[in-house]
ZADO-1210 file (C-alpha; in nm, 4 decimals, padded with zeros to 6 digits):
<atoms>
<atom x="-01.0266" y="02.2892" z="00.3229" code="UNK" pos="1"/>
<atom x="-00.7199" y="02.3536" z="00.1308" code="UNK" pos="2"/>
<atom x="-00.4914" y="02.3952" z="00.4281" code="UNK" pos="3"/>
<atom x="-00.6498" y="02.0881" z="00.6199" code="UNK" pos="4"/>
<atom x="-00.6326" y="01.8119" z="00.3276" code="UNK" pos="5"/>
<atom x="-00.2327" y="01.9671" z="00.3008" code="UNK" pos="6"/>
<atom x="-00.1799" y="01.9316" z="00.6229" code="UNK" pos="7"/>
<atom x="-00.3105" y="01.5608" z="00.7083" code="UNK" pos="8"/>
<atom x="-00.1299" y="01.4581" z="00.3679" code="UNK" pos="9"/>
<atom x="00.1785" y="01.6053" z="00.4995" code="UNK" pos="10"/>
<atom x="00.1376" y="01.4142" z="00.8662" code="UNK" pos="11"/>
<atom x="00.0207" y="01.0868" z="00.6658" code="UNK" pos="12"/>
<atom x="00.2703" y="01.0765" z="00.4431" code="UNK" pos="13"/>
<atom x="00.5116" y="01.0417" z="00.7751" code="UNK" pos="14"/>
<atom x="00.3743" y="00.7486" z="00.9092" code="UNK" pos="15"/>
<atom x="00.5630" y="00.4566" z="00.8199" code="UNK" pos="16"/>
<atom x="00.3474" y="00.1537" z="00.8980" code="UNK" pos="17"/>
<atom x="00.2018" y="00.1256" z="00.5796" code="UNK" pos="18"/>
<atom x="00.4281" y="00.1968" z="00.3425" code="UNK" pos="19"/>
<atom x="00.1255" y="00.1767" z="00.0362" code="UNK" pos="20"/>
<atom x="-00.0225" y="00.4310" z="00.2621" code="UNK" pos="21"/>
<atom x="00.3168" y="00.6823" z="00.2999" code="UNK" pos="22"/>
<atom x="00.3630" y="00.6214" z="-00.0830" code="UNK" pos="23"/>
<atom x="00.0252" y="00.7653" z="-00.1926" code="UNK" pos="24"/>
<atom x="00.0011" y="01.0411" z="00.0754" code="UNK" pos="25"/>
<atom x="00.4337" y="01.1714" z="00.0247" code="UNK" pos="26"/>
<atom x="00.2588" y="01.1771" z="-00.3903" code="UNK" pos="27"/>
<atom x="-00.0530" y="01.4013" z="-00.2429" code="UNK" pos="28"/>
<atom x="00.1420" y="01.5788" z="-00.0258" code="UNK" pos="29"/>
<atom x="00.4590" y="01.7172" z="-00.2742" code="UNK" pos="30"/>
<atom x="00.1386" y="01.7832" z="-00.5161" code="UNK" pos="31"/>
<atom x="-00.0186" y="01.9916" z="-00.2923" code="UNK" pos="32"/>
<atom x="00.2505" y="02.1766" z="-00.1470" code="UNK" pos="33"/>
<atom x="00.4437" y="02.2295" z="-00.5279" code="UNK" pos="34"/>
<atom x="00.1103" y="02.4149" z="-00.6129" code="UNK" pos="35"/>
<atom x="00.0247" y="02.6135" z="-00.2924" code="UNK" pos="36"/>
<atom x="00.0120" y="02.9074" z="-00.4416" code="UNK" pos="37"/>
<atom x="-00.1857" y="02.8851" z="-00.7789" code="UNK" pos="38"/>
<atom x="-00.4775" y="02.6923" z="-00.5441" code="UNK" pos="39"/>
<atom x="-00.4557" y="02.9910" z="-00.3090" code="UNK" pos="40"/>
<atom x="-00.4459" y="03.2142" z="-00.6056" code="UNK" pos="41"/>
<atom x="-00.7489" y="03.0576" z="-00.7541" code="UNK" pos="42"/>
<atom x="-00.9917" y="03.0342" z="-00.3994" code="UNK" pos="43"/>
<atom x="-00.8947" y="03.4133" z="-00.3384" code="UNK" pos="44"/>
<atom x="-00.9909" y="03.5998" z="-00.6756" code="UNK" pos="45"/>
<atom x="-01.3523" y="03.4615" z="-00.7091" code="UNK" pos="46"/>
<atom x="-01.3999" y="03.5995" z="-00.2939" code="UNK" pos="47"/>
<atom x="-01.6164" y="03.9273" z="-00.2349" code="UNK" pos="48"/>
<atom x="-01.7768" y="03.9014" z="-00.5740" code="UNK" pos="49"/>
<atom x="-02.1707" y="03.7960" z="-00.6046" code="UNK" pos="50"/>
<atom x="-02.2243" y="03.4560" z="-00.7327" code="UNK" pos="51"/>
<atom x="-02.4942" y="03.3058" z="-00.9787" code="UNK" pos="52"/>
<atom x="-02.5832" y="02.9696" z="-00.7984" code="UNK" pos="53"/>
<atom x="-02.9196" y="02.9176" z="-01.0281" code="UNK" pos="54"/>
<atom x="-03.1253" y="02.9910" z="-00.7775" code="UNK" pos="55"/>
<atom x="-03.1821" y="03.0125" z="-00.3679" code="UNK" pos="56"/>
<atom x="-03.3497" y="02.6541" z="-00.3067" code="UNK" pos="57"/>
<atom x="-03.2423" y="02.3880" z="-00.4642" code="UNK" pos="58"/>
<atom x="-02.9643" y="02.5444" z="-00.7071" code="UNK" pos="59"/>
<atom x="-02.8037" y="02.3170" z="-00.9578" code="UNK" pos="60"/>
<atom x="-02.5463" y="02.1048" z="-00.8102" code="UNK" pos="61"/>
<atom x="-02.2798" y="02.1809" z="-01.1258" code="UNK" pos="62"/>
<atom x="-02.2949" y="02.6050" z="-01.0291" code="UNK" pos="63"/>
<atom x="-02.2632" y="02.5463" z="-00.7138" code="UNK" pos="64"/>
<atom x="-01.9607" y="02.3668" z="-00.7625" code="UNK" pos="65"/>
<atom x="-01.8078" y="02.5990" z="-00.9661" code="UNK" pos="66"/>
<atom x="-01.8627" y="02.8359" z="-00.6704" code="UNK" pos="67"/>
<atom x="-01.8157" y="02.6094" z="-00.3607" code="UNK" pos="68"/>
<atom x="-01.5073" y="02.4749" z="-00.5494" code="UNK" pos="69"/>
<atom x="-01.2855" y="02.7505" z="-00.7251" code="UNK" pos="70"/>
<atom x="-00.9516" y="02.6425" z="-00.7978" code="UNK" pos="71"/>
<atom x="-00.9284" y="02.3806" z="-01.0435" code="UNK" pos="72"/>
<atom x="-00.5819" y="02.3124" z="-00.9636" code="UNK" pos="73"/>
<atom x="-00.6734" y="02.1819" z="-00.6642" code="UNK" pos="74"/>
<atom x="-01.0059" y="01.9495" z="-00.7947" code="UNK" pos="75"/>
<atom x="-00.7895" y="01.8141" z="-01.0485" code="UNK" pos="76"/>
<atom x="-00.4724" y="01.6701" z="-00.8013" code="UNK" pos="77"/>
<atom x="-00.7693" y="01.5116" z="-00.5763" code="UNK" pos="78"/>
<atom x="-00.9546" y="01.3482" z="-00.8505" code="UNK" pos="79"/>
<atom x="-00.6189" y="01.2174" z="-00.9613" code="UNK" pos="80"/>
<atom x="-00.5415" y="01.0671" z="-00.5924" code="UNK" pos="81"/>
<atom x="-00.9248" y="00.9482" z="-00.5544" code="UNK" pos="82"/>
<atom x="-00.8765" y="00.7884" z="-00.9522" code="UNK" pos="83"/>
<atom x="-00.5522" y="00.6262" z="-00.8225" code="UNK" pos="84"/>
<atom x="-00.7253" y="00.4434" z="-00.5823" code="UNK" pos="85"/>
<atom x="-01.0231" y="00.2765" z="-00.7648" code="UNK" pos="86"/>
</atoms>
């Protein structure tokens, strides 16, 4: 999902209708695309290894985070545009 949230933040931040809008997303955007490589770095070193989820049904939700979500680089610049918001 990486490559689609950089992409529409790219494209949004090019509108210019609403220029709150182009403000946040051009912020998002240079984020994302200044740390392209650690987030790709981080999704591909935990792929083709087995994974401890807790369990097969009904798994804690906090390890299968950690697994469905592997690059912390990434987490932490949308919790900081989904903070900014609030």
């Amino acid at each position: 999902h990486f490559h689609l949230a950089r992409y529409w933040a790219e494209e949004l931040s090019k509108q210019d209708e609403d220029k709150e809008l182009k403000e946040f997303f051009t912020k998002l955007s240079a984020q994302l695309e200044e740390n392209k490589d650690k987030i790709l770095e981080e999704m591909t070193v935990v792929q083709g290894h087995p994974a401890d989820i807790g369990g097969y049904y009904h798994p804690p939700m906090e390890k299968v985070c950690e697994v469905m979500q592997p690059s912390a680089t990434f987490n932490k610049i949308l919790a900081e545009a989904r903070d900014s918001v609030k």
